[in-house]
C-alpha positions as CSV (number, residue, x, y, z in Angstrom):
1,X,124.4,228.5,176.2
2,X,125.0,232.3,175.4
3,X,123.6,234.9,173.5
4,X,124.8,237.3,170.6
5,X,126.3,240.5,171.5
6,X,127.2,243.6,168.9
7,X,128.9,246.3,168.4
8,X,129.8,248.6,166.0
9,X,133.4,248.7,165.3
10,X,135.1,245.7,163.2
11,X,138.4,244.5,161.0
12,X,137.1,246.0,157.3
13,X,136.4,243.0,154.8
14,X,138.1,244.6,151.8
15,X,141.4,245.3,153.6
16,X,141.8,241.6,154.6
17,X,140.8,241.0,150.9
18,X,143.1,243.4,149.5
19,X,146.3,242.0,151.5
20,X,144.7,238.0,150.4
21,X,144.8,238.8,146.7
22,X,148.1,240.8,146.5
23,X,150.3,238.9,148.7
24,X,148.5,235.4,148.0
25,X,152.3,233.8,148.5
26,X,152.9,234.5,151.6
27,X,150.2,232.4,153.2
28,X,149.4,230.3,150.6
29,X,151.2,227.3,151.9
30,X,150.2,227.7,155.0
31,X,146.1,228.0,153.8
32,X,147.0,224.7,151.3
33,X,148.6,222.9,153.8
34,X,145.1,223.4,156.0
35,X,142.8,222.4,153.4
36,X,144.6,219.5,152.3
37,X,144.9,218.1,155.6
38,X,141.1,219.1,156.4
39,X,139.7,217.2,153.3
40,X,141.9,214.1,153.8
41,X,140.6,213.8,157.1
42,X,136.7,214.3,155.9
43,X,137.8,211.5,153.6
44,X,139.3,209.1,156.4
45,X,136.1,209.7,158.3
46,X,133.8,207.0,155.9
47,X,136.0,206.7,153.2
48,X,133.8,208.9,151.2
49,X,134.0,212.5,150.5
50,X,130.8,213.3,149.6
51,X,129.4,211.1,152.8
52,X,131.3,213.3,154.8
53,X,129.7,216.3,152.7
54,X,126.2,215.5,153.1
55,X,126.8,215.1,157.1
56,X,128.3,218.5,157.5
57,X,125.6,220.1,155.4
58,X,123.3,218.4,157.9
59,X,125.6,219.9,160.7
60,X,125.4,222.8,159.2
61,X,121.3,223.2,158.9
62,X,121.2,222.6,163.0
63,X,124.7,225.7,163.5
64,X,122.3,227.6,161.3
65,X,118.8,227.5,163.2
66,X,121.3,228.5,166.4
67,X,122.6,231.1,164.6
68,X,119.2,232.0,163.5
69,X,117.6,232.2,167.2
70,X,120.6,233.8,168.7
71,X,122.0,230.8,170.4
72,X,125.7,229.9,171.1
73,X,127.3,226.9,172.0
74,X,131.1,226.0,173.5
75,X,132.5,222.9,171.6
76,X,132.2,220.4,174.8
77,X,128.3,221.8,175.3
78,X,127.4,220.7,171.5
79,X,129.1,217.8,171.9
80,X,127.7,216.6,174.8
81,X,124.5,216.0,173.0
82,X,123.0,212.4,172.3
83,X,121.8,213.4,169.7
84,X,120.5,215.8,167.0
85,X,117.1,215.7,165.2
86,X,116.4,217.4,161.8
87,X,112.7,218.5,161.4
88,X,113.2,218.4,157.6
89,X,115.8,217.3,155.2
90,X,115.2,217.6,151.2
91,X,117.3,215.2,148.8
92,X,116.6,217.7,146.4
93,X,118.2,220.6,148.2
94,X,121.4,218.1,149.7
95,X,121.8,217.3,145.7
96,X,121.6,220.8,144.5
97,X,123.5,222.6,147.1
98,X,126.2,219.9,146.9
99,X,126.2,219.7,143.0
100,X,125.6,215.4,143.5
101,X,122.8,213.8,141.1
102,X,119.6,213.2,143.0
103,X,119.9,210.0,143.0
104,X,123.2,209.9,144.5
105,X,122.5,211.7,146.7
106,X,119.6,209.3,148.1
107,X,121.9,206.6,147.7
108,X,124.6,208.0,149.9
109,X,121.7,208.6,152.9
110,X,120.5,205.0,152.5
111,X,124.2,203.9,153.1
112,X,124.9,206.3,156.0
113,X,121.4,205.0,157.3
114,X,123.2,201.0,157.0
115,X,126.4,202.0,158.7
116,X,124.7,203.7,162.0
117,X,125.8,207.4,160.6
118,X,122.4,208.6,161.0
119,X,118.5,207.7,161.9
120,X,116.1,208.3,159.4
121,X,112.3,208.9,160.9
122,X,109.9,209.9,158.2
123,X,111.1,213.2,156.7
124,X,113.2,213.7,159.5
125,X,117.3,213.0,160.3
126,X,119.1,212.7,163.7
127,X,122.4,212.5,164.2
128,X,123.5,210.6,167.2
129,X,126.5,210.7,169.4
130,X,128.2,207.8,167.3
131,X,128.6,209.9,164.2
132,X,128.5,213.5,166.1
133,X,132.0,211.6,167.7
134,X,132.8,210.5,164.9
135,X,133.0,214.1,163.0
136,X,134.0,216.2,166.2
137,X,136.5,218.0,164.1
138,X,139.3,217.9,167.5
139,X,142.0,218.6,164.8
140,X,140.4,220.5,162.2
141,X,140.0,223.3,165.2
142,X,143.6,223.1,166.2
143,X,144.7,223.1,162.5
144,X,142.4,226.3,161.9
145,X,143.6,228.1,165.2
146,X,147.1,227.7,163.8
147,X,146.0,228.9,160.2
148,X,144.4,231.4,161.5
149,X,147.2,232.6,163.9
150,X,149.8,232.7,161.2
151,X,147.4,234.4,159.3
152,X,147.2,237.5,161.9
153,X,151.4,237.7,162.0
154,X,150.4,238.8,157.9
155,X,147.6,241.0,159.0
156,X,149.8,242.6,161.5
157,X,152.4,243.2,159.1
158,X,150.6,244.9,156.6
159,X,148.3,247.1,159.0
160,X,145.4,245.4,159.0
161,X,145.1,244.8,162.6
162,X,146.8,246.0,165.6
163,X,148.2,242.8,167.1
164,X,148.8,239.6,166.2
165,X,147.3,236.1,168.2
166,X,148.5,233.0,169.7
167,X,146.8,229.6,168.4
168,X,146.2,229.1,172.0
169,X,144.0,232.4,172.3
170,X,142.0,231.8,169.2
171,X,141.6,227.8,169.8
172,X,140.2,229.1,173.1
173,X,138.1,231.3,171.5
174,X,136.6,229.1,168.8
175,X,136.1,226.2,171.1
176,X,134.1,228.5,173.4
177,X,131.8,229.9,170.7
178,X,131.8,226.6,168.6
179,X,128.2,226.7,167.1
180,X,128.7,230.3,165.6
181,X,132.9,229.9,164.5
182,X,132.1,226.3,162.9
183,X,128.9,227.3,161.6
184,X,131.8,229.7,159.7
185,X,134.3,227.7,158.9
186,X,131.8,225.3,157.2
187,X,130.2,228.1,155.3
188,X,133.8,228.5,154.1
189,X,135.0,224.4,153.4
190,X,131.3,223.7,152.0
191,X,131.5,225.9,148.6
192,X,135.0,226.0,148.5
193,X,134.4,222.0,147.7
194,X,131.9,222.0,145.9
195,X,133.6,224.9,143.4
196,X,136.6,222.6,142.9
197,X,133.8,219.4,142.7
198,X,132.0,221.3,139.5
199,X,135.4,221.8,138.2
200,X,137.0,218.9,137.6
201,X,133.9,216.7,137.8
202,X,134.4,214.6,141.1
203,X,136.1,215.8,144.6
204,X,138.4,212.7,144.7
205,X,140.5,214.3,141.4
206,X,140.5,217.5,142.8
207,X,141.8,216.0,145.8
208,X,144.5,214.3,144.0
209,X,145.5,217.2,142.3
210,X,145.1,219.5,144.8
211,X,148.0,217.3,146.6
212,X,150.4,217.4,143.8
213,X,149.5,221.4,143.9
214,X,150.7,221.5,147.6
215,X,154.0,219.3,146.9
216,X,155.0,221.9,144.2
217,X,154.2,224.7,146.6
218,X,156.1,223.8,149.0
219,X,158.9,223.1,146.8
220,X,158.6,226.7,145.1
221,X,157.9,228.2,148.7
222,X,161.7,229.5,148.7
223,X,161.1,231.2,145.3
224,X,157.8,232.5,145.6
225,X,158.1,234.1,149.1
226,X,161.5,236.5,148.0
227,X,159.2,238.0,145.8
228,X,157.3,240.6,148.2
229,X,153.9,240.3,146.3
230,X,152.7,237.7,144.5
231,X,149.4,237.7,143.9
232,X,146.4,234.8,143.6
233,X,146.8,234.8,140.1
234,X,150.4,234.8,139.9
235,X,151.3,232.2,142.6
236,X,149.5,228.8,140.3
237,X,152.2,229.8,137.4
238,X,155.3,230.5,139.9
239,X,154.3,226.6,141.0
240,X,154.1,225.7,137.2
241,X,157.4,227.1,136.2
242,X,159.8,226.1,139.3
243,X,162.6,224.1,138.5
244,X,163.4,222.2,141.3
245,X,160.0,220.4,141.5
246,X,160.7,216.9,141.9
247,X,157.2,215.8,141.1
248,X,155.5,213.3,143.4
249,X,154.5,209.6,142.6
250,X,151.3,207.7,143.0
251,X,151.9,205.9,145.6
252,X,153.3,209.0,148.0
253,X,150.0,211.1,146.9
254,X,147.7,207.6,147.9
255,X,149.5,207.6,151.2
256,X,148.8,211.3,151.8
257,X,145.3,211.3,150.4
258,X,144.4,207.9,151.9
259,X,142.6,207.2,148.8
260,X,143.4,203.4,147.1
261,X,146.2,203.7,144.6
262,X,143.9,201.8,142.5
263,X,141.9,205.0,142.5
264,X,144.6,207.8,142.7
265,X,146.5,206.1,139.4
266,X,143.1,205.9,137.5
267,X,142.6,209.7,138.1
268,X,146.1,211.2,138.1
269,X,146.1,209.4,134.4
270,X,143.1,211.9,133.3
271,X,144.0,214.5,134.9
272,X,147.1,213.9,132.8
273,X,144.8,213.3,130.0
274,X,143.3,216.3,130.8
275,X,145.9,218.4,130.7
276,X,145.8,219.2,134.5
277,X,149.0,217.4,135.2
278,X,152.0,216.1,133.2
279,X,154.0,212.9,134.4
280,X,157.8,212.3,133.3
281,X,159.8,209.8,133.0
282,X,159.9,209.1,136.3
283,X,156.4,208.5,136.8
284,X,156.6,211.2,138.9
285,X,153.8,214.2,138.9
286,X,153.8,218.0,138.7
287,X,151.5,221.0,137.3
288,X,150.7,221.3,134.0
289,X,150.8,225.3,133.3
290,X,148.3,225.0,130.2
291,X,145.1,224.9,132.6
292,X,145.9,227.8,134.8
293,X,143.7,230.7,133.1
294,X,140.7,228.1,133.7
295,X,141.2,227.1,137.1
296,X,142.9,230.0,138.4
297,X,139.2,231.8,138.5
298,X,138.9,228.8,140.9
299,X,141.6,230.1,143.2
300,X,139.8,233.6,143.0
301,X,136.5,232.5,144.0
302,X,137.2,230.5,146.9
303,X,139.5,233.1,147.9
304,X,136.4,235.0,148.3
305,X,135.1,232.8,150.6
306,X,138.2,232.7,152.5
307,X,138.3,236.1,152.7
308,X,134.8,236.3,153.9
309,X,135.5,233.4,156.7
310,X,138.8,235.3,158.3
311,X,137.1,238.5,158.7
312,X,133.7,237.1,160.1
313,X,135.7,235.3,162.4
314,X,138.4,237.7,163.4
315,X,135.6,240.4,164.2
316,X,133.9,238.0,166.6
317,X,137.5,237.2,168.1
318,X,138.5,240.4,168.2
319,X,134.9,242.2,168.9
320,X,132.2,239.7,169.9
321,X,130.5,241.3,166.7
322,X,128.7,238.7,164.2
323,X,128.6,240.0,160.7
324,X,124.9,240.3,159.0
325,X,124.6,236.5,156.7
326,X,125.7,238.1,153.0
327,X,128.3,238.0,150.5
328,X,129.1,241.3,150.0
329,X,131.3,241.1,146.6
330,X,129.4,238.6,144.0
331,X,132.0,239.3,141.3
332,X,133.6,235.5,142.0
333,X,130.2,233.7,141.9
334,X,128.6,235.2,138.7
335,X,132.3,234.0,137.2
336,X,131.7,230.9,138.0
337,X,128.1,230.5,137.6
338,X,128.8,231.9,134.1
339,X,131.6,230.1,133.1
340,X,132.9,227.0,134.9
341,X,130.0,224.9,135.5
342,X,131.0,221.3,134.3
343,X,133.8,223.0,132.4
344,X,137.0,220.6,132.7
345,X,135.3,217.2,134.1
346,X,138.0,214.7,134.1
347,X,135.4,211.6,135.4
């Protein structure tokens, strides 16, 4: 158990930001490729997304009364714990902050409750080893150290920092200061979720089409990385428009996914409905280029809080320095406060 240091010097937020928005293509199959494998994983965990959601906002509540009283611990140290006890937990909070109905919400804490997730004691929660295990995100922290390292090759590249960093280094690093990187990196997956989750009305279709995303950006990877800078709003069309995209079927994206093909066929057919996606003859799937303006504001908000997550955790890497709790650009939230709330719900 350690305490917070600080210091004065730091990466600046709005170069990382600047480089994130005008060169979006040349890490954006690397930072697709992390998120989808991240969310199919929180999915494998009960077979529920938003299961998996309520337990790291739970997680999340304990990172941030550390975080709060200036206390750090490595990865094995938190781990090590039998347990975790919650003084408070509000269904009314879990349903707002997660955009799920109240009663949903409850629902889904009764069932965690049945399948040994979590204790319930009054109005307080603990999480036990079983389901700390259970969530100890062993290859979410490799995956991000490997994000993350590609990630600084770009920053190097452009000026942004000095040197680039070995996944080794940073895995070190994040493992070692575990309650305040992961406190981080779900302050980053949390809204970044739930922005796609207001979007398109559940996560499960935004998972599905998030994975037909991926399979056309990694067929367009070729095309869109020759051109030096693409930016975050030009890189959903250049995925749109490529003519080699093969599409992907049903039963491929239920394999990747995890989710029954019972399930992913019933959604990709709205999203199709929806305009989201378009199916040939085939029945093979690929992006539909009619919804980009709408969900492309998506893209630019949770780039925000991507942007906000590498340079937090870079200047603790790089600096031991922990950046004051804020948002310090709001232009992405009042967008999508204003004008994407329940806007293209394809339940």
């Amino acid at each position: 158990m350690r305490q917070f240091s600080e210091i004065s010097s730091g990466i600046d937020r709005e170069q990382i930001q600047k480089f994130m928005i005008n060169h979006f293509n040349e890490f954006a199959q690397t930072w697709m490729r992390h998120q989808s494998e991240w969310v199919t994983g929180a999915y494998k965990t009960f077979g529920d997304h938003e299961k998996f959601l309520i337990c790291i906002h739970l997680v999340k509540k304990t990172l941030d009364f550390y975080y709060k009283n200036n206390v750090k611990f490595s990865m094995d140290e938190f781990y090590s714990k039998k347990e975790i006890e919650l003084e408070k937990y509000n269904v009314i909070e879990i349903s707002r902050e997660l955009k799920i109905p109240k009663e949903t919400a409850r629902r889904k804490i009764v069932e965690l409750e049945k399948i040994g997730a979590i204790k319930r004691l009054k109005k307080r929660i603990i999480l036990d080893q079983k389901v700390l295990n259970t969530m100890k995100p062993s290859e979410s922290i490799e995956r991000a150290s490997k994000m993350l390292s590609k990630l600084s090759v770009l920053l190097k590249k452009y000026d942004v920092i000095k040197k680039d960093f070995s996944s080794n280094d940073i895995l070190n690093h994040l493992k070692k200061n575990f309650s305040y990187c992961w406190r981080l990196f779900y302050r980053l997956q949390l809204p970044v979720v739930v922005n796609w989750k207001t979007y398109f009305g559940d996560i499960e279709a935004w998972h599905i089409w998030a994975t037909v995303s991926m399979n056309q950006a990694f067929i367009s990877e070729a095309y869109t990385i020759k051109k030096k800078s693409r930016s975050v709003k030009d890189f959903p069309y250049d995925m749109a428009y490529e003519k080699n995209n093969r599409g992907i079927s049903a039963m491929t994206v239920s394999e990747i996914t995890k989710i029954p093909r019972a399930t992913v066929i019933r959604k990709l057919s709205k999203l199709v409905k929806s305009k989201h996606l378009i199916v040939d003859k085939k029945k093979h799937y690929h992006l539909s280029s009619e919804k980009i303006p709408r969900y492309s504001l998506i893209f630019e908000s949770n780039l925000d809080h991507a942007v906000d997550y590498v340079a937090r955790t870079f200047n603790q890497f790089l600096f031991n320095k922990e950046t004051p709790d804020k948002i310090l650009d709001k232009k992405f939230e009042v967008i999508l406060n204003k004008e994407l709330i329940k806007s293209e719900s394809v339940n």
